[in-house]
Residue frames as a rotation matrix with the C-alpha (Angstrom) as fourth column:
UNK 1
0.289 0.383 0.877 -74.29
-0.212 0.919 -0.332 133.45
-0.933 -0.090 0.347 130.91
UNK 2
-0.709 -0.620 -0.336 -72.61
-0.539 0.171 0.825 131.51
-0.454 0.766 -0.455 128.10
UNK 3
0.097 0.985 -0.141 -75.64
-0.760 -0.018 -0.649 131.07
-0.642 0.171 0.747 125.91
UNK 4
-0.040 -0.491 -0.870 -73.48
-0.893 0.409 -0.190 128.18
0.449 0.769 -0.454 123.90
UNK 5
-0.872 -0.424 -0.243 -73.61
-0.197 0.760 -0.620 125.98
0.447 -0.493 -0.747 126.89
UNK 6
-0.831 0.429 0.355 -76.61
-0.557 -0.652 -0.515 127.27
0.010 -0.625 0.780 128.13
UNK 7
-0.960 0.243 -0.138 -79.31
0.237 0.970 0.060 124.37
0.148 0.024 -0.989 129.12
UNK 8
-0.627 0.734 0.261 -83.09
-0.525 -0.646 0.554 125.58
0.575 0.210 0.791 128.87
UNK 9
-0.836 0.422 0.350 -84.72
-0.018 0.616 -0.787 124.18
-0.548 -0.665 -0.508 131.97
UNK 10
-0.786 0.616 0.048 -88.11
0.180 0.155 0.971 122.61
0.591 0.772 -0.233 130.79
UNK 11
-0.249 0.804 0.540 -90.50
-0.896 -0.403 0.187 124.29
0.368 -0.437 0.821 133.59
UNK 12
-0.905 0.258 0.340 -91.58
0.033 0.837 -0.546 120.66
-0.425 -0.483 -0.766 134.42
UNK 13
-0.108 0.600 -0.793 -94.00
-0.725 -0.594 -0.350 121.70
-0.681 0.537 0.499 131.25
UNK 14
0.355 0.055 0.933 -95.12
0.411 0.888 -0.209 117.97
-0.840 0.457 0.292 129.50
UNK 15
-0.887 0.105 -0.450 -94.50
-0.459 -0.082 0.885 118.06
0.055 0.991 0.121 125.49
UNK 16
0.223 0.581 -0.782 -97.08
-0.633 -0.524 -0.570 118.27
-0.742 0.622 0.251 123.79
UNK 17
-0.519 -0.194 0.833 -98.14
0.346 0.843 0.412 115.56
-0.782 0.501 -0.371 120.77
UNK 18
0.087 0.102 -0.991 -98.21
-0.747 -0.652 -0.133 117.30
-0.659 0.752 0.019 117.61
UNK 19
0.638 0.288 0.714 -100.30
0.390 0.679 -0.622 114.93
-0.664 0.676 0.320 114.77
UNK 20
-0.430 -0.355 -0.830 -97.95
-0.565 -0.611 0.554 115.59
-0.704 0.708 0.063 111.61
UNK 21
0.293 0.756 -0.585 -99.26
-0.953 0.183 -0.241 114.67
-0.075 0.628 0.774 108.13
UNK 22
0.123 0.144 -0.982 -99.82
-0.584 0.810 0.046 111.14
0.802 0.568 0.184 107.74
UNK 23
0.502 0.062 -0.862 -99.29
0.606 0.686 0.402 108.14
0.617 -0.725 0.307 110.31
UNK 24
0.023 -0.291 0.956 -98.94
-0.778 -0.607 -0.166 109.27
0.628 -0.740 -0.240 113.75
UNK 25
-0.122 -0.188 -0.975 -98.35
0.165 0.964 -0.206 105.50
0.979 -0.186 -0.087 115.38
UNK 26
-0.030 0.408 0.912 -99.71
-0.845 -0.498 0.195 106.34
0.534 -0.765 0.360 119.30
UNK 27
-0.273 0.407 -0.872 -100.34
0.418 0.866 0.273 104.31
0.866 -0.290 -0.407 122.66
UNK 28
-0.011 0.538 0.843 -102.79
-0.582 -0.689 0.433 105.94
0.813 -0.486 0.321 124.97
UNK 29
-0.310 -0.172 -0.935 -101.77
0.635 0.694 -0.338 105.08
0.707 -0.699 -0.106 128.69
UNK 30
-0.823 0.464 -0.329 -103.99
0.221 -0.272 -0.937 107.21
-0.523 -0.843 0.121 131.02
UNK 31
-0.088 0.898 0.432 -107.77
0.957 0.196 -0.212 107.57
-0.275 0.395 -0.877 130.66
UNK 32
-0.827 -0.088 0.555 -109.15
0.368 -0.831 0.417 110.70
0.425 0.549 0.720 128.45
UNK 33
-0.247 0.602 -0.759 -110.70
0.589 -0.529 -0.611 113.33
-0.769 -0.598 -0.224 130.12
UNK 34
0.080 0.398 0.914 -112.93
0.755 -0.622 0.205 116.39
0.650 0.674 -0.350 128.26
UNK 35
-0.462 -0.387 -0.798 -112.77
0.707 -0.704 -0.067 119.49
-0.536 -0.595 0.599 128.83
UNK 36
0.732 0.582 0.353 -114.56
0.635 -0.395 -0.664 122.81
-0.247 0.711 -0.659 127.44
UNK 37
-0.272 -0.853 0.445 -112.63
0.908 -0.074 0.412 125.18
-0.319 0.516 0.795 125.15
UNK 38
0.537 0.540 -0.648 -112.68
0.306 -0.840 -0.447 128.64
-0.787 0.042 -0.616 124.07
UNK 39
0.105 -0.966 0.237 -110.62
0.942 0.173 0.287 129.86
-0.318 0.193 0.928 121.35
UNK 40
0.605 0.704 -0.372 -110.13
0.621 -0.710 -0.332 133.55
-0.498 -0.030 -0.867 120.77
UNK 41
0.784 -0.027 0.620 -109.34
0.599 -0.228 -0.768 134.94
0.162 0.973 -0.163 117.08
UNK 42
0.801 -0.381 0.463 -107.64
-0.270 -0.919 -0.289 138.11
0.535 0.106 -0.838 117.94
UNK 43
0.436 -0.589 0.681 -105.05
-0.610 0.363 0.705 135.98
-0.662 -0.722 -0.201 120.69
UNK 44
0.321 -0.266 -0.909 -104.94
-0.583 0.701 -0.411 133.33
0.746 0.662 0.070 118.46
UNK 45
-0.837 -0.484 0.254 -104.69
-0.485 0.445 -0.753 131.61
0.251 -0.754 -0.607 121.84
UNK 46
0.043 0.718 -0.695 -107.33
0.267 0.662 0.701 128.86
0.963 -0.215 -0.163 123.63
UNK 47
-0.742 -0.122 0.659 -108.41
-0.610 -0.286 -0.739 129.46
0.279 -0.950 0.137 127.17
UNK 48
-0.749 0.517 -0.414 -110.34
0.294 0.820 0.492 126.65
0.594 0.247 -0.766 128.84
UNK 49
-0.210 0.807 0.553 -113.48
-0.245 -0.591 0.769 127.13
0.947 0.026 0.321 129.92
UNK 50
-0.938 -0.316 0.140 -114.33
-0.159 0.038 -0.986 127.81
0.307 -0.948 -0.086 133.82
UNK 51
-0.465 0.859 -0.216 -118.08
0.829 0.337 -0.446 126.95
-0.311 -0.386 -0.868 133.60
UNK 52
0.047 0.551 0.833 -121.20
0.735 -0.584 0.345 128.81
0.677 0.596 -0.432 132.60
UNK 53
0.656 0.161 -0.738 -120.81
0.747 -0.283 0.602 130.57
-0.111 -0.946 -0.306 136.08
UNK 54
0.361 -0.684 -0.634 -117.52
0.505 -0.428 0.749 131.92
-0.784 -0.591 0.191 135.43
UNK 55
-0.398 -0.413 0.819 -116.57
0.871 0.111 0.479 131.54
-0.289 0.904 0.316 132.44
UNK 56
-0.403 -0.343 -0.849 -116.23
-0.106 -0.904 0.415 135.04
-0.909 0.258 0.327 130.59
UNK 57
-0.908 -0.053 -0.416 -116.79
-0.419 0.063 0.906 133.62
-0.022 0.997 -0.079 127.07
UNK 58
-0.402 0.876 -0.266 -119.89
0.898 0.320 -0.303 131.39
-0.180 -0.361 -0.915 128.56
UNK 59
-0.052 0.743 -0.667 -121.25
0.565 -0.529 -0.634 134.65
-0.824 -0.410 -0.392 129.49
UNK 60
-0.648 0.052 -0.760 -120.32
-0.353 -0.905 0.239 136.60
-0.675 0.423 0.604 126.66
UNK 61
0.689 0.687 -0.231 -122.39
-0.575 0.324 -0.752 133.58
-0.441 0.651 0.618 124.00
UNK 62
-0.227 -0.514 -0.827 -119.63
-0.775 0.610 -0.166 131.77
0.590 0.603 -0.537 123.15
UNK 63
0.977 -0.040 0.210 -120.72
-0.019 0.961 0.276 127.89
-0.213 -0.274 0.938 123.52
UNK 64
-0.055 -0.968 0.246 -117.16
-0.793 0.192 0.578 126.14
-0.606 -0.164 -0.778 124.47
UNK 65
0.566 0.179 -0.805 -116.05
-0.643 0.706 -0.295 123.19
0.516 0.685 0.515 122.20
UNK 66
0.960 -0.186 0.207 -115.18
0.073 0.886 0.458 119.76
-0.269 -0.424 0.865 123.65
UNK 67
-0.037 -0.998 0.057 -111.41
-0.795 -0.005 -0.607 118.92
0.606 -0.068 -0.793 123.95
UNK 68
0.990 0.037 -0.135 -109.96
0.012 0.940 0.342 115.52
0.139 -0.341 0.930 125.20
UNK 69
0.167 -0.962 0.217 -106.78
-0.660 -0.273 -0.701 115.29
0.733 -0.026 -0.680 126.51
UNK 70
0.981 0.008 0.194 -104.46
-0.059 0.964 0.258 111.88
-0.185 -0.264 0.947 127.53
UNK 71
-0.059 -0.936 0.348 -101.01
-0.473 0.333 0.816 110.71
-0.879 -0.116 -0.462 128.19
UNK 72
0.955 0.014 -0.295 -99.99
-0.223 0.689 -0.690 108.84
0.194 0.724 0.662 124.67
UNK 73
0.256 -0.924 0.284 -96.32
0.058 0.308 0.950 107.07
-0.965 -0.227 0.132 124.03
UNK 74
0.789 0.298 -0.537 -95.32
-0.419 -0.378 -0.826 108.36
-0.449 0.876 -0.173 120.72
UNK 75
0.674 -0.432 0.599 -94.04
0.501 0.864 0.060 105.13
-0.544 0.260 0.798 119.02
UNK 76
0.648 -0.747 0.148 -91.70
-0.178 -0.338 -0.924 108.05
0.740 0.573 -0.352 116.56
UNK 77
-0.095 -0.673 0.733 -89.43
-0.595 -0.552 -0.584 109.04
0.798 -0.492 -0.348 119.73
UNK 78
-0.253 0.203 -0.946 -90.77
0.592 0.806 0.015 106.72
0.766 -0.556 -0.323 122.61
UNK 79
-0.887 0.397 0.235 -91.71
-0.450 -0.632 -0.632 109.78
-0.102 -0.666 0.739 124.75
UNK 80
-0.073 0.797 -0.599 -94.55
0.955 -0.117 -0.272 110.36
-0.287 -0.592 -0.753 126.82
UNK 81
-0.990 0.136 0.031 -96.34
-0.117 -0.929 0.352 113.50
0.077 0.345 0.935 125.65
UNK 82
-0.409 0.829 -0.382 -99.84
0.016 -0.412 -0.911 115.15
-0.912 -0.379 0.155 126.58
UNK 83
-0.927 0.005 0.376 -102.22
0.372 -0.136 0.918 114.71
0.055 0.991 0.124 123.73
UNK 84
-0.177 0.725 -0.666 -104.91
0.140 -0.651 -0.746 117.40
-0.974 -0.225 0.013 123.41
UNK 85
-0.987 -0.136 0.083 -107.25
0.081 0.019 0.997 116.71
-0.137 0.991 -0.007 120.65
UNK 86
-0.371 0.906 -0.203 -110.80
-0.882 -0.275 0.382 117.69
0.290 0.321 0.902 118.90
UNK 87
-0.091 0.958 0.271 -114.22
-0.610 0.162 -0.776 115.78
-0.787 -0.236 0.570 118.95
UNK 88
0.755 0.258 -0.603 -113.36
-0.627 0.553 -0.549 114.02
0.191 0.792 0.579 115.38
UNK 89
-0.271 -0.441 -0.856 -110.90
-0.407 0.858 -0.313 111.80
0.872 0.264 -0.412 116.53
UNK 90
-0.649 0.342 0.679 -112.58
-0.693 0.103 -0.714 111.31
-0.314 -0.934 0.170 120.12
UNK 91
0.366 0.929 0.052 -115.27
-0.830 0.351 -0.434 109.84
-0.421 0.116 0.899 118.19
UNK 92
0.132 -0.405 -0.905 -112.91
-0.593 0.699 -0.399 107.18
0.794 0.589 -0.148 116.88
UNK 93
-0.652 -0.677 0.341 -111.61
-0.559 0.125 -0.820 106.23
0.512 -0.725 -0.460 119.35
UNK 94
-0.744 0.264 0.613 -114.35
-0.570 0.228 -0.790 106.02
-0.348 -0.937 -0.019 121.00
UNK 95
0.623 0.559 -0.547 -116.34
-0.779 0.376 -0.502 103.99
-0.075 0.739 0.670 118.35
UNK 96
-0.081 -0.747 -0.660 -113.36
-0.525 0.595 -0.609 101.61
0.847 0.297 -0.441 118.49
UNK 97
-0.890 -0.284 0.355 -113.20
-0.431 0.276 -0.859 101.34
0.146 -0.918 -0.368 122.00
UNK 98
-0.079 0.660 0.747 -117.21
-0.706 0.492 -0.509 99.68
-0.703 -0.568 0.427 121.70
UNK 99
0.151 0.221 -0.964 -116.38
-0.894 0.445 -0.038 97.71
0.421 0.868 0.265 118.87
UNK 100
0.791 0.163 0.590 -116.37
-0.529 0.667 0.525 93.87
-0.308 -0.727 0.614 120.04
UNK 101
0.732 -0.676 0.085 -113.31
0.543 0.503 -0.672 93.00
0.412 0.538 0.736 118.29
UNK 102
-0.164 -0.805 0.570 -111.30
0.154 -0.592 -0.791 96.35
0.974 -0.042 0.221 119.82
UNK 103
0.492 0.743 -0.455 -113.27
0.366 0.298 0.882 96.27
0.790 -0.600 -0.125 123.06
UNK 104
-0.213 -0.032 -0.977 -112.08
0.923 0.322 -0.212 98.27
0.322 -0.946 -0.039 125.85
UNK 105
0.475 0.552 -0.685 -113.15
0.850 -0.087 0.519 100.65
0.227 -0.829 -0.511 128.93
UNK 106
0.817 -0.249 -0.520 -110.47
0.093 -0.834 0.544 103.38
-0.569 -0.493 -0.658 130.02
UNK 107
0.104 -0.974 -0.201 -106.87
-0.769 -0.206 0.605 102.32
-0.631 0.091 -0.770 128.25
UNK 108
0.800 0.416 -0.433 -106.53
-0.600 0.588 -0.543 100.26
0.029 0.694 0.720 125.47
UNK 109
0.399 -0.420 0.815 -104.06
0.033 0.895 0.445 97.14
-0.916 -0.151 0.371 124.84
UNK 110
0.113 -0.686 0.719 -102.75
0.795 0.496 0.348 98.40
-0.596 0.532 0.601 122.11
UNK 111
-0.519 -0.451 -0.726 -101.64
0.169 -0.887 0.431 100.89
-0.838 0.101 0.537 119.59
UNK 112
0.722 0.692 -0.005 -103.71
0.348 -0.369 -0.862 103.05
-0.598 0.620 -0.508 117.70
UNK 113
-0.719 -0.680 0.145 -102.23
0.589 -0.485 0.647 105.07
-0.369 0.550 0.749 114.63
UNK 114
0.480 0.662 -0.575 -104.01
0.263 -0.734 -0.626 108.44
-0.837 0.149 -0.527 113.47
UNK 115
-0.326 -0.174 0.929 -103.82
0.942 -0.142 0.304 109.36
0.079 0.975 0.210 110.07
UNK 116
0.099 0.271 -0.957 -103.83
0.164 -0.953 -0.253 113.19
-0.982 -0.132 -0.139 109.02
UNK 117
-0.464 -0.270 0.844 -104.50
0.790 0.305 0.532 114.11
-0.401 0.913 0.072 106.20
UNK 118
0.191 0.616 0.765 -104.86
0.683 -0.643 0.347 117.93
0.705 0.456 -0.543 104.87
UNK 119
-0.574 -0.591 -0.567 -104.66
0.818 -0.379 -0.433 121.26
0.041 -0.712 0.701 106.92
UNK 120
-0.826 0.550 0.123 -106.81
-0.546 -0.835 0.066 123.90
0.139 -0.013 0.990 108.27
UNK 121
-0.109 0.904 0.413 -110.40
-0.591 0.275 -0.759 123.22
-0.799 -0.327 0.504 108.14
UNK 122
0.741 0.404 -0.537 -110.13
-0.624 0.711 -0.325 120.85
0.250 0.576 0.778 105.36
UNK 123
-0.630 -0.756 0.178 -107.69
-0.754 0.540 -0.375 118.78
0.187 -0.371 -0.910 107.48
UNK 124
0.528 0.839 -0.135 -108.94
-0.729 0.529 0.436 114.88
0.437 -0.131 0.890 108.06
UNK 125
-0.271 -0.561 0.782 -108.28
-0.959 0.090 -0.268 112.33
0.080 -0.823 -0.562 110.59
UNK 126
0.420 0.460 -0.782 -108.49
-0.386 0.871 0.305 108.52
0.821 0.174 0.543 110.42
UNK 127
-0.301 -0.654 0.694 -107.72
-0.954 0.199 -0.226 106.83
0.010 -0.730 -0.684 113.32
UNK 128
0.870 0.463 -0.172 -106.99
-0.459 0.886 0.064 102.72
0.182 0.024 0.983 113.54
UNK 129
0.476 -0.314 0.821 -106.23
-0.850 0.074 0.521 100.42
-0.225 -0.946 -0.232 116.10
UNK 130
-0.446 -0.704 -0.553 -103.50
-0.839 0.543 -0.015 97.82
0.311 0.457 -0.833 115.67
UNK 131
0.088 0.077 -0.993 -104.21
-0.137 0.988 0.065 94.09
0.987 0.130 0.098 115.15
UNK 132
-0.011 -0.579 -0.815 -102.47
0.524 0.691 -0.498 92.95
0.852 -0.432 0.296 118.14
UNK 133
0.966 0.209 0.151 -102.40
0.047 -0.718 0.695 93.74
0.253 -0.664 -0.703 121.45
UNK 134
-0.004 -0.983 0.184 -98.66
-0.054 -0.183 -0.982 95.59
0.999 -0.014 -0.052 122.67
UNK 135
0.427 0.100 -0.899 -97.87
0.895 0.097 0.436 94.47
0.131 -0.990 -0.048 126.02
UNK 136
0.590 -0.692 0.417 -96.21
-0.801 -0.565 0.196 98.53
0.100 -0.450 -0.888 128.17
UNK 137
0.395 -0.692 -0.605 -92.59
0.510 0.712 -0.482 97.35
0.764 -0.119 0.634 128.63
UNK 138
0.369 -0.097 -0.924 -91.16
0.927 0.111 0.358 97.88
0.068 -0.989 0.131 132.19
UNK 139
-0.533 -0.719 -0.447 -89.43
0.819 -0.571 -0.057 101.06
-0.215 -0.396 0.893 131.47
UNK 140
-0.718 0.513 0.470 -92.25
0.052 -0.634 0.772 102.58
0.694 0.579 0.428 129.64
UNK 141
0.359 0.860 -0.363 -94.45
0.534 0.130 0.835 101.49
0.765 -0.494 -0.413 132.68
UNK 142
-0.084 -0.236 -0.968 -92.40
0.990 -0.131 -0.054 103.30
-0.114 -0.963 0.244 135.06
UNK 143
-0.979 -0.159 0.127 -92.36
0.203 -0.791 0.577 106.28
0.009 0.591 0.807 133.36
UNK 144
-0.342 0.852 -0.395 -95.94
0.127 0.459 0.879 105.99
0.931 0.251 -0.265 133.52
UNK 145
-0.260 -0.494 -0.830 -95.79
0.910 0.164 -0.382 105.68
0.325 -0.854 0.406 136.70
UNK 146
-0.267 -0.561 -0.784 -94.47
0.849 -0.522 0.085 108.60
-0.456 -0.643 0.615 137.46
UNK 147
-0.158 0.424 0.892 -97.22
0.528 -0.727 0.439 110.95
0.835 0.540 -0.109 135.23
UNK 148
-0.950 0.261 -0.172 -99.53
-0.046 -0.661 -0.749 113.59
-0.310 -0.704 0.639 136.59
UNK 149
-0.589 0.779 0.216 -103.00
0.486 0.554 -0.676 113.10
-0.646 -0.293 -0.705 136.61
UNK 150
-0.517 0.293 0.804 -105.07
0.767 -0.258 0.587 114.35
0.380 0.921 -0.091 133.80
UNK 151
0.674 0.618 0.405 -107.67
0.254 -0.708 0.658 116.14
0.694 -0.341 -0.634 135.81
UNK 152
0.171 -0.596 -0.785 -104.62
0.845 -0.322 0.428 117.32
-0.507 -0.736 0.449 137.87
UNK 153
-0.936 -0.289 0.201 -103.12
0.334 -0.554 0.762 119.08
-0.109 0.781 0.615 134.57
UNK 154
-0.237 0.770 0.592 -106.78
0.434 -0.461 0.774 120.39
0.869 0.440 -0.225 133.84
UNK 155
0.706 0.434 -0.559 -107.75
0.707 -0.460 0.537 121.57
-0.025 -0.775 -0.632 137.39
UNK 156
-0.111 -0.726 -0.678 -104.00
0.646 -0.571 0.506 123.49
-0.755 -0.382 0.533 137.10
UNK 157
-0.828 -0.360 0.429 -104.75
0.560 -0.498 0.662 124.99
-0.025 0.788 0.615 133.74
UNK 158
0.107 0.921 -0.375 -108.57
0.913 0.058 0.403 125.81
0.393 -0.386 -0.835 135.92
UNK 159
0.338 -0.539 -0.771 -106.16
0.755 -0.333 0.564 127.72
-0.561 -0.774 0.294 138.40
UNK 160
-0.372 -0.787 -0.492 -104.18
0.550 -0.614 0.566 129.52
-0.748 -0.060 0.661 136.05
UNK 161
-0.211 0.721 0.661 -107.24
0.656 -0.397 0.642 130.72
0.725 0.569 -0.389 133.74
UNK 162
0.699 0.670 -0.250 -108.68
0.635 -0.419 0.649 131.93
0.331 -0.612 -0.718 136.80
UNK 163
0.134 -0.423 -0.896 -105.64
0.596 -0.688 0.414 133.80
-0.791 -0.590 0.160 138.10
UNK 164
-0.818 -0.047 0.574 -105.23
0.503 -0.542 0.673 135.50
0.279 0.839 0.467 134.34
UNK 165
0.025 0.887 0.461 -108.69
0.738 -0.328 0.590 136.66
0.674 0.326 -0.663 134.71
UNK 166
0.440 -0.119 -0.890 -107.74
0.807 -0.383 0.450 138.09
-0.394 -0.916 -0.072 138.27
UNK 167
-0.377 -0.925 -0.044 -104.96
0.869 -0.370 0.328 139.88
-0.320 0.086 0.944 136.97
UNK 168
-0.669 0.203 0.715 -106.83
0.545 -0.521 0.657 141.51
0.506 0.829 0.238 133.89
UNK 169
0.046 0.866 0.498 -109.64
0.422 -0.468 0.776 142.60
0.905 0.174 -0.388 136.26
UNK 170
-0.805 -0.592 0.051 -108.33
0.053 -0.158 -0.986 145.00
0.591 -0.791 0.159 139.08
UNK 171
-0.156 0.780 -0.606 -110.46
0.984 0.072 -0.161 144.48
-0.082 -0.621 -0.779 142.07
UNK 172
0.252 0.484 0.838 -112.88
-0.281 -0.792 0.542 147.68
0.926 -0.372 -0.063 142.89
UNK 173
-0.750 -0.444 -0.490 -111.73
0.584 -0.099 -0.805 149.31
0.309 -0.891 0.334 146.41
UNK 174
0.301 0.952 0.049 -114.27
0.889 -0.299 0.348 150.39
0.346 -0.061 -0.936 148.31
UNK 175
-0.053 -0.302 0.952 -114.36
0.282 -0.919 -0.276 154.10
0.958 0.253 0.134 148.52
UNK 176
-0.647 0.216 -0.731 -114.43
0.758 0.087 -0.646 155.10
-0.076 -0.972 -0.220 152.26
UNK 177
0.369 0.890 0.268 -117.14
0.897 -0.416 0.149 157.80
0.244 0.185 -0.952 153.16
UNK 178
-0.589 -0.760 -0.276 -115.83
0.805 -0.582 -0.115 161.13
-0.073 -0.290 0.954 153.24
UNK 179
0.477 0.612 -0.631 -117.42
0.649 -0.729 -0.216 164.72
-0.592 -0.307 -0.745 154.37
UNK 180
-0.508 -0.709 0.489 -116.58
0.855 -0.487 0.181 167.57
0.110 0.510 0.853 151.93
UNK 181
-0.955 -0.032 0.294 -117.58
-0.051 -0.962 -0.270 170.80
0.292 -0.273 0.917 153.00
UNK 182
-0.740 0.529 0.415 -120.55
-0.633 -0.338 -0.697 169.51
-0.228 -0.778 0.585 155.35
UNK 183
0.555 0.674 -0.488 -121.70
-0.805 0.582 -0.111 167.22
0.209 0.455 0.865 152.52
UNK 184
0.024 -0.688 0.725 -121.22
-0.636 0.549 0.542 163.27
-0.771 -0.474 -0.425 153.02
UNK 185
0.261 -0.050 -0.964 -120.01
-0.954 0.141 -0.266 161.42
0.149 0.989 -0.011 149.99
């Protein structure tokens, strides 16, 4: 394979909206779902949470943290990209979305912009909604269109927690009963 020419299929794997510092200029076109979260130190990896039932990290005492996650149109590039974000800009958002001047229900009319500012745990997040409402233009609505459902993408990342967990834990075969010298075991 001529690795010069070579085209990296994308898995049918969304991108992924990565806030950089300062304006981040956004338009959220599918409704925002939660989700619980784990995140575990030594991975340095998240693994969402499968309920207090299943859930591994549930059981071990870790409480999950909230996570929100929505189609946006990132006004830098015009892409569609999956945004998966904390509990401090949720609360904007969602503090906007009952204000009577910004006023809406599932999808807003217009573009928001998120401010970052800072990094790590002293990182801060301002988030504010544009003046005006932006009408979706026809090509951006098809595109649109043609997403995958939020709680699809979360029931599949449900699916593939749960088969990880399979994996790591090898089923127990039951032992058949067996006679060794007259004794049954």
């Amino acid at each position: 394979m001529n690795l010069q020419t070579y085209e990296i299929p994308d898995n049918d794997r969304p991108n992924y909206f990565k806030l950089k510092e300062g304006e981040n200029k956004i338009r959220i076109v599918s409704e925002i779902l939660d989700y619980g979260s784990h995140f575990v130190k030594e991975e340095k990896k998240s693994h969402i949470c499968l309920g207090a039932e299943e859930c591994k990290y549930c059981k071990a005492g870790d409480r999950p943290r909230t996570r929100y996650m929505t189609w946006v149109i990132d006004r830098s590039t015009g892409e569609l990209k999956l945004f998966d974000f904390g509990h401090s800009i949720f609360k904007q958002i969602h503090a906007i979305a009952r204000n009577d001047d910004y006023r809406f229900e599932t999808i807003p009319p217009y573009d928001m912009t998120i401010v970052k500012k800072g990094s790590g745990l002293d990182t801060v997040y301002s988030v504010l909604a544009a003046r005006n409402d932006t009408p979706i233009t026809k090509e951006e609505q098809e595109k649109i269109d043609d997403l995958e459902l939020i709680a699809t993408i979360l029931n599949n990342k449900i699916e593939f927690e749960r088969k990880e967990i399979d994996e790591i834990v090898e089923p127990i075969e039951e032992n058949p009963i067996q006679e060794i010298d007259g004794i049954t075991i």
